[in-house]
C-alpha positions in Angstrom: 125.2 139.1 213.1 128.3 141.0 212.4 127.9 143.5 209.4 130.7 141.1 207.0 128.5 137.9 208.0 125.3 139.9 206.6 127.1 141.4 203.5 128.3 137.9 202.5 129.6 139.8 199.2 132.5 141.2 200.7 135.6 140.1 200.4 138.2 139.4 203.1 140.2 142.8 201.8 137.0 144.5 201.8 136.5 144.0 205.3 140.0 144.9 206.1 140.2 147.8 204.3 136.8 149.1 203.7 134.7 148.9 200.2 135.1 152.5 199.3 138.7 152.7 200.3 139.2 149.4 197.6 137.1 151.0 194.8 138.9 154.1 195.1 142.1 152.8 194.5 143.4 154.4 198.2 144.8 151.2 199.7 147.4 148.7 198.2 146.5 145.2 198.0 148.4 141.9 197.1 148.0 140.2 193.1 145.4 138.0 193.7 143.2 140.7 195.4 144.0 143.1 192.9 142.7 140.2 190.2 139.7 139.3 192.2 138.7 143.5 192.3 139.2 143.8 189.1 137.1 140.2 188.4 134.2 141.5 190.6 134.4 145.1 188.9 134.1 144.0 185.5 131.1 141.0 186.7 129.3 144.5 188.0 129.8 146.3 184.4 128.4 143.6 182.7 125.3 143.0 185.0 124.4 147.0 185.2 125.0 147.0 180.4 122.5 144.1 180.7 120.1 145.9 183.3 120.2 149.3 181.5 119.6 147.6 178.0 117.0 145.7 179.6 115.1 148.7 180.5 115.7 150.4 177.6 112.3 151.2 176.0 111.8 150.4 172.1 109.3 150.8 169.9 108.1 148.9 167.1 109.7 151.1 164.3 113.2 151.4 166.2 113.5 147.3 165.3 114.3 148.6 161.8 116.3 151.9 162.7 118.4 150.6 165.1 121.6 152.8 165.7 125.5 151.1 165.9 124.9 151.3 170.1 121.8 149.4 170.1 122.6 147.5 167.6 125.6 146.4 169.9 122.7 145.0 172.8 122.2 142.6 170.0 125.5 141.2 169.4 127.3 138.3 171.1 124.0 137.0 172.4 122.7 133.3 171.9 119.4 133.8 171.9 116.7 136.4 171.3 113.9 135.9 173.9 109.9 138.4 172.5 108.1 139.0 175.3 104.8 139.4 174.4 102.4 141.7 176.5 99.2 139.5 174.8 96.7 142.9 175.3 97.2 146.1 176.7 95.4 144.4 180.0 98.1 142.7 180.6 101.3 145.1 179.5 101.6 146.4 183.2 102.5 142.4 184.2 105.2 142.9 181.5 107.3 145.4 183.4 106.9 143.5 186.3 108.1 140.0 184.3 111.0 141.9 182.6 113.2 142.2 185.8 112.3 138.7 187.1 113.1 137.3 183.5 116.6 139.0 184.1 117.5 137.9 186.8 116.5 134.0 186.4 118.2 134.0 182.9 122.0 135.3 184.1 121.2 133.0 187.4 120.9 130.5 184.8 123.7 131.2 182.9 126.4 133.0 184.8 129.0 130.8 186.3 130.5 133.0 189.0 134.4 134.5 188.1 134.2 132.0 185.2 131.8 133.1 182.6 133.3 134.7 179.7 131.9 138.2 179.7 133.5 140.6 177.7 132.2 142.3 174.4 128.6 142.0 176.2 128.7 138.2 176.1 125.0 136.9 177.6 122.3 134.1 177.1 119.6 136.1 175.3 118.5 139.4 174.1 115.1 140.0 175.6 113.1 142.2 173.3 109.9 144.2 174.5 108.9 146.7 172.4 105.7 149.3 174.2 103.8 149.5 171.5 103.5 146.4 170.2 99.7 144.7 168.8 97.5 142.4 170.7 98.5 139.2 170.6 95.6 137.1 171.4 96.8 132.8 170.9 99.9 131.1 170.2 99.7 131.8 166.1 99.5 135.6 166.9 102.3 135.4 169.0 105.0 133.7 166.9 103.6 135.4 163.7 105.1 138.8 165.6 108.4 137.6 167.3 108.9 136.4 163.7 108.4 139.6 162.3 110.5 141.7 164.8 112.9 138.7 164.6 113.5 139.6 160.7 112.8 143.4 161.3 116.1 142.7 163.7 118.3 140.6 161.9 117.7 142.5 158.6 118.7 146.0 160.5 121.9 144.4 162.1 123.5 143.1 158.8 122.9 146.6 157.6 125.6 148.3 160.0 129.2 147.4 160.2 129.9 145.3 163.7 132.9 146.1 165.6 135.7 143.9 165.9 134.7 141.1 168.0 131.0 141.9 168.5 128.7 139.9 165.7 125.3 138.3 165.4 125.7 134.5 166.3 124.4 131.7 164.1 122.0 130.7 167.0 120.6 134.1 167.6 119.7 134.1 163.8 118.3 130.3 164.0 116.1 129.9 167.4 114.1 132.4 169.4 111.9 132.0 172.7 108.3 133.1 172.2 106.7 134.1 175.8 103.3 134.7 174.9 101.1 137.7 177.0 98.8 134.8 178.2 101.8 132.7 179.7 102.0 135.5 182.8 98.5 136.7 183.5 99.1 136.6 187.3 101.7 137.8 189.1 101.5 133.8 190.3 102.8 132.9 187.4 105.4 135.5 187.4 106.7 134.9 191.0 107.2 130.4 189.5 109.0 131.5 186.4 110.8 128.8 185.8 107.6 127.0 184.8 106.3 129.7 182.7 104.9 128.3 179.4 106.7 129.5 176.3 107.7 128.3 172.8 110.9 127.4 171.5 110.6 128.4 167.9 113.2 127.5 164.8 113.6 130.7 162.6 114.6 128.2 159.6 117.6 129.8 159.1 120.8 127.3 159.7 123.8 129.1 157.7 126.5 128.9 160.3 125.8 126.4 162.8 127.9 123.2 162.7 124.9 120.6 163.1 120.7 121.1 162.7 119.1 121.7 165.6 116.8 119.0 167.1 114.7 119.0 170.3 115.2 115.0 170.5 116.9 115.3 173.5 114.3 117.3 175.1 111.3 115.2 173.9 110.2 114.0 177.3 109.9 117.5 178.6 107.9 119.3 175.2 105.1 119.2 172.7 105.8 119.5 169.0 104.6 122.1 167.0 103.6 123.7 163.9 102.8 127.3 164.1 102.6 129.6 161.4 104.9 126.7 159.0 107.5 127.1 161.7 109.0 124.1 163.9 108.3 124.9 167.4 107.9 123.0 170.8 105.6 123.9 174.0 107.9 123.7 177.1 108.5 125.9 180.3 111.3 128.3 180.3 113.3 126.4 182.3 113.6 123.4 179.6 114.0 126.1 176.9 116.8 128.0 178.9 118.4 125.0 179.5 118.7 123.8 175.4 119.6 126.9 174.8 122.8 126.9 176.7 122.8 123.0 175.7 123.1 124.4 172.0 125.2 127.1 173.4 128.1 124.5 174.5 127.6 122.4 171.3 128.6 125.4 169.3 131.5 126.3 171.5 132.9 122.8 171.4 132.9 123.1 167.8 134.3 126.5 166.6 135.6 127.2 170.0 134.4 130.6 172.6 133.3 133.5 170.2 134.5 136.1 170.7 138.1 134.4 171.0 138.6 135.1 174.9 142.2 135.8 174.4 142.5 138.0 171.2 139.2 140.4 171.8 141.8 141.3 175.3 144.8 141.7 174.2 146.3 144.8 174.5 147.0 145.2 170.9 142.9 145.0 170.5 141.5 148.7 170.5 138.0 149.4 170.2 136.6 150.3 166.7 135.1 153.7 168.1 136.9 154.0 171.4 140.4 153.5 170.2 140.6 152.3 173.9 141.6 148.4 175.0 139.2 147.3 176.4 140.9 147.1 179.9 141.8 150.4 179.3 140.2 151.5 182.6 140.4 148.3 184.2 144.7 148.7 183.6 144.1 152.3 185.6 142.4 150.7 188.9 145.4 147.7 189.1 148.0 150.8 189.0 146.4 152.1 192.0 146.0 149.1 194.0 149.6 148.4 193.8 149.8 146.3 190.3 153.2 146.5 188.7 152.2 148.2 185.1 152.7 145.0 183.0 149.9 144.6 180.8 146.7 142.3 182.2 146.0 139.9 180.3 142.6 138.6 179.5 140.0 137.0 179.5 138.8 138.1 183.0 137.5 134.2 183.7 141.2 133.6 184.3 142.0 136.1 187.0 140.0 135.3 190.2 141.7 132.5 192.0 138.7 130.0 193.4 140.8 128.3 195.7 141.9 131.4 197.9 137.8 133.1 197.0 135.9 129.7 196.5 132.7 131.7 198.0 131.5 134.2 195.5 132.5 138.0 196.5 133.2 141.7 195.1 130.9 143.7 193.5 129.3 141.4 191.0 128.0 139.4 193.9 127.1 142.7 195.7 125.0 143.7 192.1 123.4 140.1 192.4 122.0 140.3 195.6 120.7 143.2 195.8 118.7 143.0 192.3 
């Protein structure tokens, strides 16, 4: 097997002229390459911002100190996931889960070259914090995730977002509960997809242009009441999947937030950069031969699927070997 056939990642310009030569801006390439780079650089941004977050350790009392950076992890997400580690028997299984659990929900989600995501655009928030208490049943469970689910959303409206960064309506309105005994063997780790969890509504609503209902996902849940809140039984899967369900109904109705066009304009600068945000991004297309007008945005609109309809560049390369 030649070494292109076995790093299926790399694109037909890679090959030609070497992946280091590309990144480093030392060869000149054609517009559509140039826009398929660029694509694949910014996919492999915002896969290592999500990793990095993801690993980011936090502690009970940082839910309610959050600084303006982590308070950014926050923002632009649809979801927050609590991953609960049950007792401290089972918190090593938690580390374990966390980077499985990543890599199923942007699997899930991402929609190679197409997916809007600038501004740190994702599914869901997973939160973990180390030092959280037992958890020992499902009333435990959701009693915390709806505790560190206020503690949250209480810090977040305390600090100024930046332009184009805020805390959706749906992020405030439904969580996913994974409870510590969902993933008590690395079994159940390794079929995640059937994992046990609970979809749980917050109550709050402000924001949203309908109620939420799990009617259309009756046949695949069990209603619940847990600790006064609405709630269903379900495997991630069905959960992940309403999610994005609700995720698309909100879309249709207010249209992509943030507005894909606006938050990349050149004539958007960062609140505490004072950058563009393809200020960089501008840089690498000079090198590779672009002709110095402006790019414009969104990303989702620059990788041509008819001349790559395989997925390549470094946001595949991230992908496969996570």
């Amino acid at each position: 097997m030649s070494t292109s056939e076995h790093q299926h990642w790399l694109a037909p310009y890679q090959v030609r002229h070497g992946v280091r030569a590309v990144i480093k801006g030392e060869v000149q390439l054609d517009r559509d390459e140039i826009l398929h780079h660029l694509r694949g650089y910014l996919e492999y941004r915002h896969r290592e911002e999500l990793y990095c977050q993801l690993r980011a350790p936090l502690r009970m009392n940082c839910l309610l100190q959050l600084d303006r950076s982590q308070a950014l992890d926050f923002r632009n997400k649809t979801v927050p996931v609590y991953l609960l580690t049950g007792n401290a028997e089972m918190t090593a299984l938690s580390g374990l889960l966390l980077m499985v659990l990543h890599n199923y929900l942007y699997r899930r989600w991402f929609r190679p070259y197409r997916s809007n995501i600038e501004c740190g655009q994702f599914v869901a928030k997973v939160v973990l914090t180390i030092d959280q208490p037992d958890t020992k049943d499902e009333d435990s469970a959701v009693d915390l995730a709806m505790r560190m689910h206020t503690m949250i959303n209480t810090r977040l409206d305390s600090i100024k977002a930046p332009q184009f960064y805020t805390t959706r309506p749906l992020f405030r309105a439904i969580a996913i509960v994974i409870p510590g005994q969902s993933y008590y063997t690395c079994g159940l780790v390794s079929r995640i997809a059937t994992m046990p969890v609970l979809l749980v509504l917050t109550g709050e609503h402000e924001g949203l242009s309908a109620p939420i209902s799990f009617d259309s996902i009756a046949d695949r849940t069990e209603t619940v009441t847990i600790g006064g809140k609405e709630a269903v039984r379900t495997n991630l899967e069905t959960a992940v999947d309403f999610v994005m369900f609700l995720e698309k109904r909100e879309e249709s109705a207010f249209g992509p937030q943030p507005d894909p066009i606006a938050s990349t304009d050149a004539s958007a600068l960062g609140d505490w950069t004072g950058e563009w945000i393809y200020e960089n991004v501008q840089l690498m297309a000079n090198q590779l031969g672009w002709d110095d007008e402006p790019l414009v945005g969104p990303s989702s609109q620059g990788a041509d699927t008819d001349k790559y309809p395989d997925w390549t560049g470094q946001g595949a390369h991230t992908d496969a070997v996570l």
